[in-house]
C-alpha positions as protocol buffer text, in pm:
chain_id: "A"
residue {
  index: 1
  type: UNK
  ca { x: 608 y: -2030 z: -1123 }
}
residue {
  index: 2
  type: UNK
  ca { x: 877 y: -1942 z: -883 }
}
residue {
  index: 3
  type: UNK
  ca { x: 1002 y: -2282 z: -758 }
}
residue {
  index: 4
  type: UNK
  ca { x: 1310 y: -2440 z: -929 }
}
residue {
  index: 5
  type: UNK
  ca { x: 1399 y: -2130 z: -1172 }
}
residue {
  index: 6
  type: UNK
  ca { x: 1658 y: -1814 z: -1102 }
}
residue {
  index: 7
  type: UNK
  ca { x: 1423 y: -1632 z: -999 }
}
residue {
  index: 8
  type: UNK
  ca { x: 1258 y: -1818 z: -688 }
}
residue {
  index: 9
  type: UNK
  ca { x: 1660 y: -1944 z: -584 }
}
residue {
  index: 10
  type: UNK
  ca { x: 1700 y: -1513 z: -593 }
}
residue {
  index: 11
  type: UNK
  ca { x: 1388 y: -1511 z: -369 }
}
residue {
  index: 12
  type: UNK
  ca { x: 1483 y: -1757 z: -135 }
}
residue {
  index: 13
  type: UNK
  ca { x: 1860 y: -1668 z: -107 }
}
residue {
  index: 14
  type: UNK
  ca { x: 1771 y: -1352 z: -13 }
}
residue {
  index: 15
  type: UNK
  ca { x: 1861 y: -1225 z: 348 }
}
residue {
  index: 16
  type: UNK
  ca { x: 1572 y: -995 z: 385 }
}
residue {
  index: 17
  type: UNK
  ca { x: 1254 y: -1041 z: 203 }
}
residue {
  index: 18
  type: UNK
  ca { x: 937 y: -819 z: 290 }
}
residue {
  index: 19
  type: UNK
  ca { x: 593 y: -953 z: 191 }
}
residue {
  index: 20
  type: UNK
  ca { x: 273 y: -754 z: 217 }
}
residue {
  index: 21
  type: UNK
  ca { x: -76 y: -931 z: 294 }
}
residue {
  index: 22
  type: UNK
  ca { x: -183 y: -1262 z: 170 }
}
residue {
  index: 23
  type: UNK
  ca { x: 166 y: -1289 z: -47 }
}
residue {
  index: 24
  type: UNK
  ca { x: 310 y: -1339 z: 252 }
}
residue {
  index: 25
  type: UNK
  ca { x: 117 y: -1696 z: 254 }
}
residue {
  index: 26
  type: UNK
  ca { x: 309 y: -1887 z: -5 }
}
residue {
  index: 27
  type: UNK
  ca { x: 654 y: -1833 z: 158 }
}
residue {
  index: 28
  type: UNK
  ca { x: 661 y: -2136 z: 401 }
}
residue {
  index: 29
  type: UNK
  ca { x: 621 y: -2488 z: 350 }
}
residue {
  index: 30
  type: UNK
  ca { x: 287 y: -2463 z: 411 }
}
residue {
  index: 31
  type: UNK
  ca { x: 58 y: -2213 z: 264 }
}
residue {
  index: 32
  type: UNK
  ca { x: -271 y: -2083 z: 362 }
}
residue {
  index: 33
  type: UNK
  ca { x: -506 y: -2040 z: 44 }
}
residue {
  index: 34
  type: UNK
  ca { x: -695 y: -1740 z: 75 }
}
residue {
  index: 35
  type: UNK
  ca { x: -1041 y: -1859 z: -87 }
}
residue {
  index: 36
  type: UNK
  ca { x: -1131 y: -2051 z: 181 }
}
residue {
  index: 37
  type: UNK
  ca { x: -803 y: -2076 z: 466 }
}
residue {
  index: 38
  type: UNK
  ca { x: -694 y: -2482 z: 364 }
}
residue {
  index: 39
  type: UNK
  ca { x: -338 y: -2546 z: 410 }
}
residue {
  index: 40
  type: UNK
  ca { x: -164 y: -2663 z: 92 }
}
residue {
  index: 41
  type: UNK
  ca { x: 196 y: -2634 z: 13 }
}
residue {
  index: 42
  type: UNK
  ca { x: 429 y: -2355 z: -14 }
}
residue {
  index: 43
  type: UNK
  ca { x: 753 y: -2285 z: -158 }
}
residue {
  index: 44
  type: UNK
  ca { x: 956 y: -2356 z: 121 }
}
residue {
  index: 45
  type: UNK
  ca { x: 1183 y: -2060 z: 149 }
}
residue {
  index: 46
  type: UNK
  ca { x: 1088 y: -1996 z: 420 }
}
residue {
  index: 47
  type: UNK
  ca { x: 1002 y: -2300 z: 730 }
}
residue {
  index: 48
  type: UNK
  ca { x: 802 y: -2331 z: 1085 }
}
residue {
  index: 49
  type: UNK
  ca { x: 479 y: -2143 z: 1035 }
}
residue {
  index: 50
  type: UNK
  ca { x: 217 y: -2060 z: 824 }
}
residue {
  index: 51
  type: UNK
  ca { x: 178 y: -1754 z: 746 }
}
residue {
  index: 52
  type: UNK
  ca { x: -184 y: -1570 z: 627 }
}
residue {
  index: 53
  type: UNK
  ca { x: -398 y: -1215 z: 681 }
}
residue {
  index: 54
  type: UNK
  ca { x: -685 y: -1287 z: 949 }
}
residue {
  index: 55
  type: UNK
  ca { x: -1054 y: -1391 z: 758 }
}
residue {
  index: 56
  type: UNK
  ca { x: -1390 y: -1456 z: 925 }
}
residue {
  index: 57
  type: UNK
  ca { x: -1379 y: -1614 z: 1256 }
}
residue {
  index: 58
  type: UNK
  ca { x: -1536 y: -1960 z: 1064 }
}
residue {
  index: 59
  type: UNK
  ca { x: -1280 y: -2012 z: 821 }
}
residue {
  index: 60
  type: UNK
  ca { x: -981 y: -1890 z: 1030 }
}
residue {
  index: 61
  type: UNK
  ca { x: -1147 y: -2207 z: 1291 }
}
residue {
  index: 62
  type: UNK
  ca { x: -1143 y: -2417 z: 944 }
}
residue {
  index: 63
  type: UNK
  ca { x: -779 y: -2319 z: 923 }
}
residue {
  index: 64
  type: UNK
  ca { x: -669 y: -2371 z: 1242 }
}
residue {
  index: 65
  type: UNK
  ca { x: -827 y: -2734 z: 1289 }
}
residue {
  index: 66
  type: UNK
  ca { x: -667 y: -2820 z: 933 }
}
residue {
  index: 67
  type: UNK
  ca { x: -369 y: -2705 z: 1032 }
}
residue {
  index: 68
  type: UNK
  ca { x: -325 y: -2931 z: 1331 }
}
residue {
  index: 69
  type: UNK
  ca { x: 20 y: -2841 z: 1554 }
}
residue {
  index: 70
  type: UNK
  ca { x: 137 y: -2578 z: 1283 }
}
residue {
  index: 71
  type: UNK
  ca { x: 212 y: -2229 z: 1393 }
}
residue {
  index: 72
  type: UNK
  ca { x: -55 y: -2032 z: 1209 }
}
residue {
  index: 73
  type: UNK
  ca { x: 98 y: -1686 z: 1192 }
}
residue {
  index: 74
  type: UNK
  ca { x: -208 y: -1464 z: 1138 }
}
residue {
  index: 75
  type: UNK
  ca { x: -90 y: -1091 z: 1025 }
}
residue {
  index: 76
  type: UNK
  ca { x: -295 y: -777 z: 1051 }
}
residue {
  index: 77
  type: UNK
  ca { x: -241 y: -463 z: 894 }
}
residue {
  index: 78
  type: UNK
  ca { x: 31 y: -348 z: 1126 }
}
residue {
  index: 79
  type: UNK
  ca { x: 148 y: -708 z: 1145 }
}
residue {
  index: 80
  type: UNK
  ca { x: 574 y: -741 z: 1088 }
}
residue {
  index: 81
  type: UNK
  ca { x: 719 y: -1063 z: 1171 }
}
residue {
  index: 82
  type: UNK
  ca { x: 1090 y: -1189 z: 1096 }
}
residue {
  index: 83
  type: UNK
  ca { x: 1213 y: -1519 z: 1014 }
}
residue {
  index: 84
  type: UNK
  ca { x: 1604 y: -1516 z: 1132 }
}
residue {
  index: 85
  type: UNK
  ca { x: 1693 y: -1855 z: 891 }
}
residue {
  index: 86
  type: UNK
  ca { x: 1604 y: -2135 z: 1154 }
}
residue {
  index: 87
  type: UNK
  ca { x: 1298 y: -1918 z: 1326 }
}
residue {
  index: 88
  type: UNK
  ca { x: 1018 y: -1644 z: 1307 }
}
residue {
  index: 89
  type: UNK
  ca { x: 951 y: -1355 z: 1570 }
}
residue {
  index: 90
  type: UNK
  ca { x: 721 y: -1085 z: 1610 }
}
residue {
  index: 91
  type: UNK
  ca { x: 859 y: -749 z: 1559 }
}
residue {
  index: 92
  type: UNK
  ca { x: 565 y: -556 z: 1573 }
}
residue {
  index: 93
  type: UNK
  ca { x: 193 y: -451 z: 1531 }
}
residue {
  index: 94
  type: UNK
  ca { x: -142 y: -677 z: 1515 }
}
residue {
  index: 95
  type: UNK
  ca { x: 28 y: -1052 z: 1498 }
}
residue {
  index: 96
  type: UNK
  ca { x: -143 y: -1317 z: 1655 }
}
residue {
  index: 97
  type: UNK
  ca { x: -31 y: -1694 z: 1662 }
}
residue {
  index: 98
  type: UNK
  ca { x: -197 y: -2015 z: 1742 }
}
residue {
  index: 99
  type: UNK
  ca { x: -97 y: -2354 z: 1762 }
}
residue {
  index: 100
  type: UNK
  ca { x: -424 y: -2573 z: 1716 }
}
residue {
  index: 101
  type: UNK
  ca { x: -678 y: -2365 z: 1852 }
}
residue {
  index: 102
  type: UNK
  ca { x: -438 y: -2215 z: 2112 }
}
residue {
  index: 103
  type: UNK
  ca { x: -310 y: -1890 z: 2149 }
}
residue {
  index: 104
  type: UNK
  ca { x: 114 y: -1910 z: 2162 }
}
residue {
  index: 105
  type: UNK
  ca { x: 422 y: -1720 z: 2111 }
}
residue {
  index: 106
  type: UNK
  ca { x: 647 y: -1758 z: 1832 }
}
């Protein structure tokens, strides 16, 4: 509903954009569906990493082995990360990325 209209160009145009739980998901190019953690797409606005609120410990391994070398960006409650317009960082709280089934930094 929000790709190719005003108000998903408003959306993505936007400088700062804050997101809150699995929202947060459909922002990148690839987006982690919440019923069972397979990647599908996104809407782009924002690119590099997948973005989605940590699930059981079986279906976040589902994700992660679908996901194959994408950053999977997996947000807690305390969980803030920032995408600068070419890449994302952690700012604070309960973030943890993996590429694969590796732990990284963003």
């Amino acid at each position: 509903m929000w790709r190719a209209n005003a108000f998903g160009d408003a959306i993505n145009a936007a400088p700062l954009l804050v997101a809150i739980g699995a929202v947060a998901s459909v922002l990148g190019d690839v987006m982690i569906d919440p019923r069972g953690g397979a990647p599908t797409t996104g809407l782009g606005y924002r690119i590099g990493a997948a973005l989605c609120v940590p699930s059981s410990e079986d279906q976040m391994l589902r994700t992660r082995s679908l996901l194959g070398d994408v950053p999977l960006v997996a947000l807690g409650p305390t969980g803030v990360v920032c995408h600068d317009g070419e890449r994302w960082s952690v700012v604070t709280g309960d973030v943890v990325v993996t590429r694969g089934h590796d732990v990284v930094e963003l």
